[in-house]
PDB file of N, CA, C and O in Angstrom:
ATOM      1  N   UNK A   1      76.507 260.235  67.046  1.00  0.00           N
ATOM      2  CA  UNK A   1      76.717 259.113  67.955  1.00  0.00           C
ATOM      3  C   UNK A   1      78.043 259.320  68.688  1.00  0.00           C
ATOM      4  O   UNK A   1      79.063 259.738  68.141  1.00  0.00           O
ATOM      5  N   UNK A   2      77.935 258.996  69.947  1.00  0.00           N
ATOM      6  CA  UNK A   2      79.378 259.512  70.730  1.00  0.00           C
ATOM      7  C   UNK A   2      80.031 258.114  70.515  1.00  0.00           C
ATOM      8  O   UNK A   2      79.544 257.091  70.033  1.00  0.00           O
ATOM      9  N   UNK A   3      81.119 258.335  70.947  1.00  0.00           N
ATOM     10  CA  UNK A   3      82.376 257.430  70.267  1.00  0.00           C
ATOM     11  C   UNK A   3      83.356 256.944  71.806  1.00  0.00           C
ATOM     12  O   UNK A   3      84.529 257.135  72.130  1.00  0.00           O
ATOM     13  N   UNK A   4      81.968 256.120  72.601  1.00  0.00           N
ATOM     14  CA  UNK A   4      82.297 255.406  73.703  1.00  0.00           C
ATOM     15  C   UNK A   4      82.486 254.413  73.719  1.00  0.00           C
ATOM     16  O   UNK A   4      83.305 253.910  74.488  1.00  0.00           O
ATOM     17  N   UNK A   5      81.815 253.779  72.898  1.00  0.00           N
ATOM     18  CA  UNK A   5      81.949 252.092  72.749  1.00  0.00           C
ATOM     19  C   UNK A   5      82.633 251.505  71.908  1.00  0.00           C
ATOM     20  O   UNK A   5      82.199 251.499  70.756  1.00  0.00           O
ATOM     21  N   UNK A   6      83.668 250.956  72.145  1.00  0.00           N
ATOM     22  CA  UNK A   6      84.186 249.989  71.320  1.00  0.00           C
ATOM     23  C   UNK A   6      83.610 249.348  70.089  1.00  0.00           C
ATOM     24  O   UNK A   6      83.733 249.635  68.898  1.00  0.00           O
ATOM     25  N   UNK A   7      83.051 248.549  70.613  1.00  0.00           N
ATOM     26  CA  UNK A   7      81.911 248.128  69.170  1.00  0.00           C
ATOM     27  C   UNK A   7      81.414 248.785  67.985  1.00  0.00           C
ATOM     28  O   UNK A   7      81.221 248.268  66.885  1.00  0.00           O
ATOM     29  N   UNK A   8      81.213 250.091  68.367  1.00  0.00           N
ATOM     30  CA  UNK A   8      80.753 251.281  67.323  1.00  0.00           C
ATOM     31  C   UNK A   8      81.554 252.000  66.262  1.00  0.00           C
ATOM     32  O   UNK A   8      81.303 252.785  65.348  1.00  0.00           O
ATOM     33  N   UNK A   9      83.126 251.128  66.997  1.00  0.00           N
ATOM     34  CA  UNK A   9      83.845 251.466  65.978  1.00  0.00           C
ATOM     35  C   UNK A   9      85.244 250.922  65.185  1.00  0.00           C
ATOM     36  O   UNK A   9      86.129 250.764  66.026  1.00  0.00           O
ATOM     37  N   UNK A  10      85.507 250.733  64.403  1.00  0.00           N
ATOM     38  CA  UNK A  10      86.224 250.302  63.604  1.00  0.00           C
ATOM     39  C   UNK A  10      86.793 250.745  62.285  1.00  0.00           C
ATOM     40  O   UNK A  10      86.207 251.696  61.767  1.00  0.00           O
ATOM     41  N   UNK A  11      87.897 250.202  61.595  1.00  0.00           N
ATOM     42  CA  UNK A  11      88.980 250.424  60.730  1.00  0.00           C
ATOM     43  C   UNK A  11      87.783 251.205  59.750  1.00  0.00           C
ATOM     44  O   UNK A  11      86.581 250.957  59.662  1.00  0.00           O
ATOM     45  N   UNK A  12      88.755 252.420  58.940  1.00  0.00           N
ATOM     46  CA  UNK A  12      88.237 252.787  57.859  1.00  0.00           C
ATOM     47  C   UNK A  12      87.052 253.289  57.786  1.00  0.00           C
ATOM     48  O   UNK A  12      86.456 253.566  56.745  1.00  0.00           O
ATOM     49  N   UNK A  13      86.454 253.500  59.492  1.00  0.00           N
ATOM     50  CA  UNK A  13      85.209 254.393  59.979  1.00  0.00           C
ATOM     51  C   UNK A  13      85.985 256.365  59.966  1.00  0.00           C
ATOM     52  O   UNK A  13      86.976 256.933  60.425  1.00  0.00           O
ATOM     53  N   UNK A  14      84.582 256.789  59.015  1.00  0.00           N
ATOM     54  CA  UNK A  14      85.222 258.272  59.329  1.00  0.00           C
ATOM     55  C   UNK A  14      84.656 258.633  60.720  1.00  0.00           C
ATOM     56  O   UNK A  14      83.540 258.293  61.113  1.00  0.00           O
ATOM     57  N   UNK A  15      85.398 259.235  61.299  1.00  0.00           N
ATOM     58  CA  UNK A  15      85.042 260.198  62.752  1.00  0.00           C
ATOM     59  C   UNK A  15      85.524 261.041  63.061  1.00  0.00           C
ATOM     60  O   UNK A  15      86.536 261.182  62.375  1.00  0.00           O
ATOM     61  N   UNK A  16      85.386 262.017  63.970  1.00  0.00           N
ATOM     62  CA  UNK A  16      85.846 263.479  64.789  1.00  0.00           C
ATOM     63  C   UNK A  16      86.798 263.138  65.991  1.00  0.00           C
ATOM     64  O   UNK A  16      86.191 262.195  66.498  1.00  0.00           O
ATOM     65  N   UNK A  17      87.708 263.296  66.608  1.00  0.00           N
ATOM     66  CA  UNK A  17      88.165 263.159  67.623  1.00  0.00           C
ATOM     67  C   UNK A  17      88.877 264.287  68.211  1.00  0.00           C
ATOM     68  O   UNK A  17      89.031 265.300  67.529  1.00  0.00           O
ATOM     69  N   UNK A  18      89.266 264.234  69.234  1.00  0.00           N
ATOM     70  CA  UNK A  18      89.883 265.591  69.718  1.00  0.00           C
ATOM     71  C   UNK A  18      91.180 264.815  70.518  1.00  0.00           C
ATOM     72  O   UNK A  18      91.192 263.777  71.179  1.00  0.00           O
ATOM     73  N   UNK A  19      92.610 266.082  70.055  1.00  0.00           N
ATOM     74  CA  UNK A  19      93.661 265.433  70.175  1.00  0.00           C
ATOM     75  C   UNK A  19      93.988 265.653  71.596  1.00  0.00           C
ATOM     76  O   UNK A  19      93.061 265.852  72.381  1.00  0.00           O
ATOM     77  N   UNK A  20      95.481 265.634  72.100  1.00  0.00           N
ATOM     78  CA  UNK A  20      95.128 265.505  73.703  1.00  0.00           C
ATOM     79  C   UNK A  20      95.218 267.056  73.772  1.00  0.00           C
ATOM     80  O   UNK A  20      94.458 267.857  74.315  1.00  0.00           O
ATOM     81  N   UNK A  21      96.518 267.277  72.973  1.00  0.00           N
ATOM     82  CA  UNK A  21      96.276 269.135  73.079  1.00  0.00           C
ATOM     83  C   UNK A  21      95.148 270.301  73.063  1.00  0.00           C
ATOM     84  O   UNK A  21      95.202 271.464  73.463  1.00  0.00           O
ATOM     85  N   UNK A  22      94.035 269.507  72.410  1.00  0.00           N
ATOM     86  CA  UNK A  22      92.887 270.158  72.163  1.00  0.00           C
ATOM     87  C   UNK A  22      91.859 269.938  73.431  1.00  0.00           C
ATOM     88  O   UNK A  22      90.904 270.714  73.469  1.00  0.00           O
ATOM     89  N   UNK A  23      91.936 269.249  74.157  1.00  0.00           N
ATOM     90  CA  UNK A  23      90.666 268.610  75.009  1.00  0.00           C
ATOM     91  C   UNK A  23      90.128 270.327  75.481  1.00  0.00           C
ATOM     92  O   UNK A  23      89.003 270.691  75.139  1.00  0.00           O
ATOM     93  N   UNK A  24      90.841 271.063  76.096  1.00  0.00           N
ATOM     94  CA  UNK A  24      90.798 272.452  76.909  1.00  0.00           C
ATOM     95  C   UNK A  24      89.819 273.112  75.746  1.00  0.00           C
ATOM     96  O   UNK A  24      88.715 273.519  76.109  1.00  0.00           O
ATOM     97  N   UNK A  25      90.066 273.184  74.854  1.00  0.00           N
ATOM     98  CA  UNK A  25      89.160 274.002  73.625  1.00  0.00           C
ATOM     99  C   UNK A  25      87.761 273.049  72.772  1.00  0.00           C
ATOM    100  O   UNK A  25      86.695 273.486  72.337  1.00  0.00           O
ATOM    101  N   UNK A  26      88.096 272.181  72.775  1.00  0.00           N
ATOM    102  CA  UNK A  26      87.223 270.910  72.044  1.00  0.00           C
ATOM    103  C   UNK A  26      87.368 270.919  70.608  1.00  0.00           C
ATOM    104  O   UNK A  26      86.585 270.298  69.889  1.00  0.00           O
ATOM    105  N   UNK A  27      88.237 271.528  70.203  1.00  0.00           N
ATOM    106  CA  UNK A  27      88.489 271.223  68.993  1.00  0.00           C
ATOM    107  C   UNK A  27      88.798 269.849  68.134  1.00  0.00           C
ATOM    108  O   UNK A  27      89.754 269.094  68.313  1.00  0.00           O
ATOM    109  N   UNK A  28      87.814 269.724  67.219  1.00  0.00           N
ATOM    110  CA  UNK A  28      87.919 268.207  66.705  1.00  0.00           C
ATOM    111  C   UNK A  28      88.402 268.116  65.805  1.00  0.00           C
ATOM    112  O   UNK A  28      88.422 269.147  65.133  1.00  0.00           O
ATOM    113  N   UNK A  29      89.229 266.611  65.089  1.00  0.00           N
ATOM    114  CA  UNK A  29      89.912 266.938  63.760  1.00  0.00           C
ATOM    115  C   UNK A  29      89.051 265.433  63.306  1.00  0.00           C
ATOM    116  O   UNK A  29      88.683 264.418  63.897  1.00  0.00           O
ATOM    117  N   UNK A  30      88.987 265.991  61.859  1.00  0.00           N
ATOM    118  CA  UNK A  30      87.999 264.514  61.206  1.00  0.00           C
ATOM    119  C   UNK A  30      89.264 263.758  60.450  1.00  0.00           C
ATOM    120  O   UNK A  30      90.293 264.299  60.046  1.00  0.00           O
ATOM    121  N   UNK A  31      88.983 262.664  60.389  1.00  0.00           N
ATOM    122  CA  UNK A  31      89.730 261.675  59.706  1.00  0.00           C
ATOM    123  C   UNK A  31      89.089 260.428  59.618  1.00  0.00           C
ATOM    124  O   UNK A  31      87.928 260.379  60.023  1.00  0.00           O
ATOM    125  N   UNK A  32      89.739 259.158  59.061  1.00  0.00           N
ATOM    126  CA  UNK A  32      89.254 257.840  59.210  1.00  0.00           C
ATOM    127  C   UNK A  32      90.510 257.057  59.816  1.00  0.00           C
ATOM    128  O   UNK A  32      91.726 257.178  59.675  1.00  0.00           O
ATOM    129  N   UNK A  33      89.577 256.085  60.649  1.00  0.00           N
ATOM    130  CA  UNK A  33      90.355 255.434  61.490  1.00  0.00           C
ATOM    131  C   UNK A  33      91.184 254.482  61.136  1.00  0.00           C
ATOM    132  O   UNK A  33      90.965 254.066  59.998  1.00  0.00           O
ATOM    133  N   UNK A  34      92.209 253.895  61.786  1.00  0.00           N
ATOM    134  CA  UNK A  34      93.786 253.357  61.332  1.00  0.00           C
ATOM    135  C   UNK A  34      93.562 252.015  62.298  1.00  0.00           C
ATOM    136  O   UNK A  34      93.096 250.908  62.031  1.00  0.00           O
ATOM    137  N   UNK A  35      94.142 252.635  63.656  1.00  0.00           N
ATOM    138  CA  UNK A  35      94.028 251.775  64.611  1.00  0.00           C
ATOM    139  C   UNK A  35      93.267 251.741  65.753  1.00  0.00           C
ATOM    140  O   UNK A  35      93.332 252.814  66.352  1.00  0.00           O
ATOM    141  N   UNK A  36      92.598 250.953  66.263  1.00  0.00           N
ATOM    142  CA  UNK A  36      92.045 251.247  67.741  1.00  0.00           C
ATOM    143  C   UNK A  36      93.198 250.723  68.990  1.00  0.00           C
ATOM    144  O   UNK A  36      93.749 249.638  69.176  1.00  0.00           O
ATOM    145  N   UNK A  37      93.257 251.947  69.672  1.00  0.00           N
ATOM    146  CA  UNK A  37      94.316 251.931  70.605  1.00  0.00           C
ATOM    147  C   UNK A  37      93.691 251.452  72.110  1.00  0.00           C
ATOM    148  O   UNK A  37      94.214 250.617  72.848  1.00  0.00           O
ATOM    149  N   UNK A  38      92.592 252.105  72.337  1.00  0.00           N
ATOM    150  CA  UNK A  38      91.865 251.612  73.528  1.00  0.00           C
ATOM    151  C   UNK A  38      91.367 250.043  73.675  1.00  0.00           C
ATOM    152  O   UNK A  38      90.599 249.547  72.851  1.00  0.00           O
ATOM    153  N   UNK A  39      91.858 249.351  74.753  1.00  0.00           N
ATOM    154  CA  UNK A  39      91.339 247.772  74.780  1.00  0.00           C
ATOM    155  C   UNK A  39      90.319 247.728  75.518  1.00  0.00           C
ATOM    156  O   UNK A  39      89.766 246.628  75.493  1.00  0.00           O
ATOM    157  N   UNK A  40      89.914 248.378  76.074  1.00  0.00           N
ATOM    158  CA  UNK A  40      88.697 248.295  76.881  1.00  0.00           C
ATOM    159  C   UNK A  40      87.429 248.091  76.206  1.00  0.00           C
ATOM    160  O   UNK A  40      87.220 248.583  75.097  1.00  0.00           O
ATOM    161  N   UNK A  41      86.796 247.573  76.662  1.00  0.00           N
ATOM    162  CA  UNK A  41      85.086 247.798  75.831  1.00  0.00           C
ATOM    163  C   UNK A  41      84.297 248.983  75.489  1.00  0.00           C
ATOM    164  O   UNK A  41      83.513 249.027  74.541  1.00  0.00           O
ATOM    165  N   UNK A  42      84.570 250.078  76.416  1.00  0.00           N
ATOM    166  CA  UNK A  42      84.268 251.200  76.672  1.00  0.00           C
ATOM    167  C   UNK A  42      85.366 252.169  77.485  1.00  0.00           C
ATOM    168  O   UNK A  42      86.224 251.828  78.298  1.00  0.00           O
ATOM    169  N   UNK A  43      85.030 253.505  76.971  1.00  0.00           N
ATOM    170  CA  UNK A  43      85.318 254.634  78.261  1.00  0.00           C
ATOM    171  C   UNK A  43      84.480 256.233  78.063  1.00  0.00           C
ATOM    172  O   UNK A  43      84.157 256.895  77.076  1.00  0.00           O
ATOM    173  N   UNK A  44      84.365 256.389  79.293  1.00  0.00           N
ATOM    174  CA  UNK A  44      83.849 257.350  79.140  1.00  0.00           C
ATOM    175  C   UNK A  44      84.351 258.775  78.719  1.00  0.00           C
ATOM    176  O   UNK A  44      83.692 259.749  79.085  1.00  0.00           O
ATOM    177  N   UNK A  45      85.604 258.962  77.890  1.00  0.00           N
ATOM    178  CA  UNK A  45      85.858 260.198  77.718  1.00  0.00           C
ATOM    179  C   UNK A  45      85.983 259.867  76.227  1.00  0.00           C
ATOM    180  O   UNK A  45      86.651 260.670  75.574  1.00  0.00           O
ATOM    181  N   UNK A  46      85.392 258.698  75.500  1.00  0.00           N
ATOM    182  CA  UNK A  46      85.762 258.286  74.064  1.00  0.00           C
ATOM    183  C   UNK A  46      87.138 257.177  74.116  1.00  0.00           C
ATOM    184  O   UNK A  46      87.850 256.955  75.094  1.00  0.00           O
ATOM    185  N   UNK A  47      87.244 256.588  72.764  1.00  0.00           N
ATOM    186  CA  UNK A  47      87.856 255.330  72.319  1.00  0.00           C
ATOM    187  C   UNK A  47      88.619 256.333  71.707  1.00  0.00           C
ATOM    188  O   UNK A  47      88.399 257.290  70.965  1.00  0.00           O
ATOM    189  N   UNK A  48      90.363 255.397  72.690  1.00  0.00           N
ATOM    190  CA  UNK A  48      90.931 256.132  71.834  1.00  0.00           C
ATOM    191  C   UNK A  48      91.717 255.453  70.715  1.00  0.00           C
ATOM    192  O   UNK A  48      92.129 254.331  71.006  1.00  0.00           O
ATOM    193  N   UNK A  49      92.102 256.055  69.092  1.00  0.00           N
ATOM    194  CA  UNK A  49      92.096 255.783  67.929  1.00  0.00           C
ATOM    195  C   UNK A  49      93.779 256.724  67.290  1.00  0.00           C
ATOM    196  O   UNK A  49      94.269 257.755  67.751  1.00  0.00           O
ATOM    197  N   UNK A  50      94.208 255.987  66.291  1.00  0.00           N
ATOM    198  CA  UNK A  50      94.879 256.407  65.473  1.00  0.00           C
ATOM    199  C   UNK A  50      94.381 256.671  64.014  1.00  0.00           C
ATOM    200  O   UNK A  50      93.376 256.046  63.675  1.00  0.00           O
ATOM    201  N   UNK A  51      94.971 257.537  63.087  1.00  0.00           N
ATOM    202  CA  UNK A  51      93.816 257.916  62.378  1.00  0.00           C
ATOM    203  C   UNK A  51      94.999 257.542  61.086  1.00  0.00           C
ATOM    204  O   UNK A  51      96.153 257.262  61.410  1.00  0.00           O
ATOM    205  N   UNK A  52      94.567 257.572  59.579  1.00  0.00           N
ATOM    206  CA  UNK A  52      95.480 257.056  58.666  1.00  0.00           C
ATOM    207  C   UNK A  52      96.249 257.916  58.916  1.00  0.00           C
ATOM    208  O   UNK A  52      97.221 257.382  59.451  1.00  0.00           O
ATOM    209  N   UNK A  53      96.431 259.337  58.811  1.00  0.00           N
ATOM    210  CA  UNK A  53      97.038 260.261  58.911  1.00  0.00           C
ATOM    211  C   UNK A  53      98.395 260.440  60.024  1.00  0.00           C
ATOM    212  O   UNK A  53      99.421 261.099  59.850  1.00  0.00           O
ATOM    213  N   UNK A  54      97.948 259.514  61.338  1.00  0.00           N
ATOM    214  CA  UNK A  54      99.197 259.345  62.207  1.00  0.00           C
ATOM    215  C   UNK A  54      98.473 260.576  63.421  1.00  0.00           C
ATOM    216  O   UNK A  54      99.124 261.055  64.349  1.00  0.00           O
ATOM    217  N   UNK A  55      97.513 260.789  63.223  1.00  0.00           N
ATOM    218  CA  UNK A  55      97.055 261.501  64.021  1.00  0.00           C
ATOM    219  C   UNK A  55      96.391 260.994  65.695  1.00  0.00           C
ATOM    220  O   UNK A  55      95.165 261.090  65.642  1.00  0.00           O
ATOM    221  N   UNK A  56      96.704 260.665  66.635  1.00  0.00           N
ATOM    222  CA  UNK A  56      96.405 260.327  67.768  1.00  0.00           C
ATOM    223  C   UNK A  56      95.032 261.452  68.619  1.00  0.00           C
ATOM    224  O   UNK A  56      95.231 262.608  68.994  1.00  0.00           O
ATOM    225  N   UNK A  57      93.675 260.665  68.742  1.00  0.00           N
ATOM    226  CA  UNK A  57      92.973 261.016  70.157  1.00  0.00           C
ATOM    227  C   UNK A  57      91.817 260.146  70.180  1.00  0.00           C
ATOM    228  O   UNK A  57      91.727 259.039  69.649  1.00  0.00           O
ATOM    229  N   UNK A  58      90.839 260.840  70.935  1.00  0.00           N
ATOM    230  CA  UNK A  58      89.992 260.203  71.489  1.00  0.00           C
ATOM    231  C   UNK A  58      88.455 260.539  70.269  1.00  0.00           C
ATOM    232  O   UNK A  58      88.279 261.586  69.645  1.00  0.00           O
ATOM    233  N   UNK A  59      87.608 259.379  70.243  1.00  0.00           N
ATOM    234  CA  UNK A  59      86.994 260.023  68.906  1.00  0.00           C
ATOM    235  C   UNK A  59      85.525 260.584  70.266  1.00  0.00           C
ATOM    236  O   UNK A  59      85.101 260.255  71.374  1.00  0.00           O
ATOM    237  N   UNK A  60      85.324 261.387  69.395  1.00  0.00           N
ATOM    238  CA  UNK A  60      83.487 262.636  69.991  1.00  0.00           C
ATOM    239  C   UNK A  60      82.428 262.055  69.320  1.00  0.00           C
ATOM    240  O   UNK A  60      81.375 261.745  69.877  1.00  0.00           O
ATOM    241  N   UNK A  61      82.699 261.872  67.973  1.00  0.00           N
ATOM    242  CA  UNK A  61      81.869 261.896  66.515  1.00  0.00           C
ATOM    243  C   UNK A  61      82.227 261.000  65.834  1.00  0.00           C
ATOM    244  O   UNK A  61      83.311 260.971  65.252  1.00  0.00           O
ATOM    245  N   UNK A  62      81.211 259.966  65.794  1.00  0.00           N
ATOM    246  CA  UNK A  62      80.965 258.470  64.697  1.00  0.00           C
ATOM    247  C   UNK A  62      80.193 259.194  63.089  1.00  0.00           C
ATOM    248  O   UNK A  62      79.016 259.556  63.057  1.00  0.00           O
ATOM    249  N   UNK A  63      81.098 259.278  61.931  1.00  0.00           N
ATOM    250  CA  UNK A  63      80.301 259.874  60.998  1.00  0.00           C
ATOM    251  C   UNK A  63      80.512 261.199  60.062  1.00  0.00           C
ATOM    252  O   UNK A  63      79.629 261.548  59.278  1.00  0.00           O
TER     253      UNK A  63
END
């Protein structure tokens, strides 16, 4: 499930995201989510998230 919508996601959800350094390669890092940083309802390049870890991007992968 892509990780556009707001709704789809929330605290303590595991997911994939890719950091900003990575976008060029698509490399994803898994974690579970901390904070949701994006206020919007949606976007189209993914919601972006803080992860427990302190890790900042945009999530790809719900799961």
């Amino acid at each position: 499930m892509p990780g556009t919508e707001r709704n789809d996601i929330r605290s303590g959800l595991r997911v994939k995201i890719v950091q900003k350094q990575h976008q060029r390669t698509g490399e994803l890092t898994e974690g579970v989510v901390k904070d949701l940083l994006t206020k919007s309802a949606s976007h189209p390049h993914g919601i972006k998230v803080r992860l427990e870890d302190g890790i900042v991007g945009r999530v790809k992968e719900i799961g």
